[in-house]
N, C-alpha and C positions, 0 to 999 in steps of 0.2 A: 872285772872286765878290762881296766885299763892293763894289768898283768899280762892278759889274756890275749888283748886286742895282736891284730883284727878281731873281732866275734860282734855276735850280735846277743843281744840283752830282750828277755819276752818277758813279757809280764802280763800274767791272764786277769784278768777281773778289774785292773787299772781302776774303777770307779772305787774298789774298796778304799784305797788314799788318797784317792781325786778328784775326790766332790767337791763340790763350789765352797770357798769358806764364807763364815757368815753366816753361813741358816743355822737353823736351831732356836731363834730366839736366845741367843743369848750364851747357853750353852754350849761353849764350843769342846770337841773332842781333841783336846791338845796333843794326842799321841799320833793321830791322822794329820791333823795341821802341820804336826812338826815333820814327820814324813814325807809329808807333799813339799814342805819347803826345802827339803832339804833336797830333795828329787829334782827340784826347778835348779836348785843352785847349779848341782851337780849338771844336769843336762844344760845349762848356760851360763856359766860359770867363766870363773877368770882364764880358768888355765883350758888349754885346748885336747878337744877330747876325739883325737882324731883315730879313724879304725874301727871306730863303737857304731852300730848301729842300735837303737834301740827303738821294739816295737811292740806295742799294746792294744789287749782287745778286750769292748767292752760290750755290753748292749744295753748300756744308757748312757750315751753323750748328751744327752741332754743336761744333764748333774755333774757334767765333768767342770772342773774350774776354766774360766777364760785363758790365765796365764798358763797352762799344761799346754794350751791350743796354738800358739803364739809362735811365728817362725825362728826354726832354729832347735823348736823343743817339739811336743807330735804336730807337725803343720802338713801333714800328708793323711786324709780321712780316705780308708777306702772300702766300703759298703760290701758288707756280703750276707747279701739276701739268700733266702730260700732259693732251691732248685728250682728250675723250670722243668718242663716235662723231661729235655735231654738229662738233663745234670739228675734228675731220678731216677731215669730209665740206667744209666751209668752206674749209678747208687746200688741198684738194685742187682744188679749184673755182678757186683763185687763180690755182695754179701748171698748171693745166690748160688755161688762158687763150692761152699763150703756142706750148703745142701742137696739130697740127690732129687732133682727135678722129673716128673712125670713129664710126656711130650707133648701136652694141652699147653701148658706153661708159657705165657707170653708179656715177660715183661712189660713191652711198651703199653698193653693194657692195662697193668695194674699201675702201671706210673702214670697215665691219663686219668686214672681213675684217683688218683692218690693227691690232688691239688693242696700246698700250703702243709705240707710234711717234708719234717726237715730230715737228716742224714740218719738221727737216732730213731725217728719215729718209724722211718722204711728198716732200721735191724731192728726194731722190734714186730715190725707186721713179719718179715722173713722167720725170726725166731716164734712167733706165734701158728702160725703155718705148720711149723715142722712140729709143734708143740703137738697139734691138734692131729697129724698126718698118724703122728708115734700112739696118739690114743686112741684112733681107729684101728691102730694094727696095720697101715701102714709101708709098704718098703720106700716109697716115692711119694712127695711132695704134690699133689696134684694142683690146678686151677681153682676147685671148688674151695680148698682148704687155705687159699691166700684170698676167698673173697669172705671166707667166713672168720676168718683172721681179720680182715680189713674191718669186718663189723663191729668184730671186738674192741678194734683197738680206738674207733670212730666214735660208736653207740655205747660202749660198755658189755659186760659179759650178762648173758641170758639169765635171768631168775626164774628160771624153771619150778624153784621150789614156792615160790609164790602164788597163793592159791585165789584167785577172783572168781568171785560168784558173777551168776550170770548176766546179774543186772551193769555190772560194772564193765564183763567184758564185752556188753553191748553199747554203756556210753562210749567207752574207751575205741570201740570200732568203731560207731557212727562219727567220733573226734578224728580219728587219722581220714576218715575217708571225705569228711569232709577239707582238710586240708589235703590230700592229694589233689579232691577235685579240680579245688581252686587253682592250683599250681598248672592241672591239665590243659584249664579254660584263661589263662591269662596266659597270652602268644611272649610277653614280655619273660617271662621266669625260665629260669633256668629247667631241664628234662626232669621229669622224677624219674628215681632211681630205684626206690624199694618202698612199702608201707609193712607194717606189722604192728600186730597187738601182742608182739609176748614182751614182758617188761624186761629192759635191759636199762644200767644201771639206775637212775633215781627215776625214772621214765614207766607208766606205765602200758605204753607203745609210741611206735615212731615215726617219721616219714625223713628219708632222704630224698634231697633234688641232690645234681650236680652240675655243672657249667659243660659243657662239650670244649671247653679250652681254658688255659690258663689265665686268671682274673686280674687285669690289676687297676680298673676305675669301673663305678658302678654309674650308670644311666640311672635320670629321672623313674622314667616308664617302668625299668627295673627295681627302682627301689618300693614306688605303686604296689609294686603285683607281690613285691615282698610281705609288705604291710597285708596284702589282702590274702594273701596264703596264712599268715601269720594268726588273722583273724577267723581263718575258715574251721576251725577245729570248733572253739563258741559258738559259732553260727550253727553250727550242724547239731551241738545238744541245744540249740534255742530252738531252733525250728521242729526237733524231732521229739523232744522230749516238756519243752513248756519252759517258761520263763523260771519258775519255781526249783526246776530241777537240774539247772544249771548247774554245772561240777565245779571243784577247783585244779580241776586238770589243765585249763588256762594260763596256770599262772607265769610258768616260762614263758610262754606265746604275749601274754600280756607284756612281762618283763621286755623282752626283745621290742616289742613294737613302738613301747615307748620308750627307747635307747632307739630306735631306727629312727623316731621321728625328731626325738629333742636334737639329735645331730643333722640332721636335713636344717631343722629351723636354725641353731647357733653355731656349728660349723661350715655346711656347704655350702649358705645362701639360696635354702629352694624353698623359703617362703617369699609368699607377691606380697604379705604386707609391712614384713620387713626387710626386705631386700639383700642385696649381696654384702651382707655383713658379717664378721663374726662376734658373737656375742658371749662365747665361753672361752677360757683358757685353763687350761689345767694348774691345779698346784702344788707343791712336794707337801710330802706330810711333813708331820715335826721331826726334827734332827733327821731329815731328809728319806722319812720311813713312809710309806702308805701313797698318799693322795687323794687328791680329790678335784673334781669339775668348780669352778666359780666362774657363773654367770654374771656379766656386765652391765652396768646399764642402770639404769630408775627405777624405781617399782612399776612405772605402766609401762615401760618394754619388759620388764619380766612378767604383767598377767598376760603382755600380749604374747610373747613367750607360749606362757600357756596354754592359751587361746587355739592360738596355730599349733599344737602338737595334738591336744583333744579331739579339733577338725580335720587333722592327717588321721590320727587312729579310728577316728568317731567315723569319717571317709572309709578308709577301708570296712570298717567294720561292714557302712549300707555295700558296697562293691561286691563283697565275698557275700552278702545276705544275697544279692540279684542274682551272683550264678548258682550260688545252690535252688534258690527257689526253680529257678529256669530249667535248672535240671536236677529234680530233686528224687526222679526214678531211679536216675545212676546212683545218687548218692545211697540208694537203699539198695539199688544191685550191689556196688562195690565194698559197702557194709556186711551183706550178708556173705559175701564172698571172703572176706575178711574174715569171719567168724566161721568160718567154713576151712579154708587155710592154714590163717593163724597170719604169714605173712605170703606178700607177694611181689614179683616185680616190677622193674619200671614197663615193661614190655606188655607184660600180662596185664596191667591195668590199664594201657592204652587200649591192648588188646577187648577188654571188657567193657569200656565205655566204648567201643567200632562197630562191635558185633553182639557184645550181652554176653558172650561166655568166653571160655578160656579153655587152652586144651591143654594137661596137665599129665605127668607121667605117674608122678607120685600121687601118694591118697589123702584124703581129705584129712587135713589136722596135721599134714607136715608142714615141720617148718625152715628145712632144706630149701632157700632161693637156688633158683637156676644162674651159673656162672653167668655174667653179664660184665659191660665197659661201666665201669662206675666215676663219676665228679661228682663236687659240691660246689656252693656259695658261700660267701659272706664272712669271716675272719671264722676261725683260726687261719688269716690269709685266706680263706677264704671257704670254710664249709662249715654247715651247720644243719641240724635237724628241726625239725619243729615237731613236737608231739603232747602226749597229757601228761604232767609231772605227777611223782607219785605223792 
């Protein structure tokens, strides 16, 4: 570089020789160590290194060493988050270029619909689109084929060849409709967006919500209606089928609820009986690999810990019990409509809990959704499904 200079010096992955020294217990990685000091000399060093810029990117500063951070050496941090709706709709415009588009086609839809996708994730919904357009036979890229593309790449690909008997694909639709309900009847939660029983990747049916706008702090009230959406899928084989015959289609649902609640209680501060504190920090795995949550504190703030996350989920759980019982017609319309189907929109199941029916083009047992504005919640930046795992 200094041969060179002026230039500038990039270095991608910066955290491979720039983690903090010292961890490991004891073992340290002398060949990284010696690299990294040799990198600090260099970058502040005796002699003057004028003309060089050098720049690095990581996506864990957390693990970077103190003295890499230190002015003079990277003292300049600048954040480059996920797109927002523009920076996707631009995204998208690029790599849309290279496909030939039908005139349904409207970016800014699919980039509202596409929340917490980053640059590679919108070329690979473009690339899947044309994938799916070519195996229809095809000359143009339509609407329908970037939202069944989105599915893909969101949900996982269809198992169609997965054969469920009828008893299962009856829990499995009473589980999704019971979480759509909830989602419908709690004013806090984000729109639903689509429900379906055909199993797509480890799922053996799904329910998307999405936000109407790009997410970046969650509300109390919101995070409530989360937990009680999250719960409505059990509720709905408790109530329809008997305490006995409970599935373990739950258990993501469960997984999620209790990761929604333990971070309410020892990250955000939204328990009343332990207050605005925090009581977990994260910590590096060994020789700086994995991780893991440790919890702070006494053993009676950690059962109270407990305590407060059992009464958030054990809360949701009664929450989502009241609106299904309250309305437990719909949940047997929106069920047998399901199994009727297969899947259906966010529109169409508004449409069905307003009036009781749906007016449909296609015939019973498709599972063709109707093009629609599609968003999500809740990380990957912000989307997530909730459904019966397989």
């Amino acid at each position: 570089a200094k041969k060179s200079a002026p230039c500038i010096v990039f270095i991608d992955e910066i955290d491979a020789v720039g983690r903090h020294r010292g961890h490991g217990l004891g073992n340290s990685n002398d060949e990284r160590e010696q690299t990294l000091n040799q990198l600090l000399v260099e970058m502040d060093g005796f002699e003057a290194n004028e003309g060089i810029i050098i720049i690095a990117a990581t996506n864990r500063p957390d693990v970077l060493d103190p003295a890499l951070l230190r002015p003079g050496r990277f003292d300049r941090q600048v954040v480059v988050p996920l797109p927002d709706i523009e920076g996707r709709e631009k995204i998208l415009n690029v790599h849309m270029k290279k496909v030939p588009l039908a005139p349904d086609v409207e970016p800014r839809v699919i980039a509202r619909g596409t929340p917490g996708f980053s640059g590679a994730d919108l070329a690979n919904l473009v690339n899947e689109a044309a994938l799916l357009a070519a195996r229809r036979n095809k000359r143009l890229v339509a609407m329908r084929e970037f939202e069944d593309a989105k599915d893909k790449v969101m949900m996982g690909a269809e198992r169609r060849s997965m054969v469920m008997d009828d008893d299962e694909k009856k829990m499995t639709a009473y589980h999704e409709a019971g979480h759509a309900l909830v989602i419908i009847h709690e004013p806090a939660h984000d729109p639903i967006h689509k429900a379906t029983i055909i199993p797509r990747g480890g799922a053996l049916g799904m329910v998307m919500h999405m936000p109407e706008r790009d997410r970046y702090s969650y509300h109390r009230d919101k995070m409530h209606a989360d937990l009680a959406t999250a719960m409505g899928g059990r509720v709905a084989e408790e109530l329809i089928f008997g305490h006995d015959k409970v599935s373990s289609g739950a258990s993501s649902d469960i997984q999620y609820a209790t990761r929604l609640a333990r971070a309410m209680v020892t990250k955000w501060g939204m328990s009343t009986k332990l207050g605005p504190l925090q009581y977990e920090e994260t910590q590096e795995g060994y020789l700086g690999y994995g991780g893991s949550a440790r919890t702070m504190g006494s053993d009676e703030t950690n059962k109270l810990i407990d305590t407060e996350i059992r009464d958030l989920v054990e809360g949701a759980h009664k929450r989502a019990t009241v609106i299904l019982k309250k309305n437990i017609k719909q949940l047997h319309l929106l069920a047998q409509t399901l199994l009727e189907h297969e899947t259906l929109t966010g529109d169409e199941i508004k449409e069905l809990v307003a009036t009781g029916k749906i007016d449909r083009e296609d015939k019973p047992g498709s599972s063709q959704p109707i093009a629609e504005v599609k968003g999500s919640a809740i990380p990957k930046a912000g989307r997530r499904a909730v459904g019966a795992a397989a």
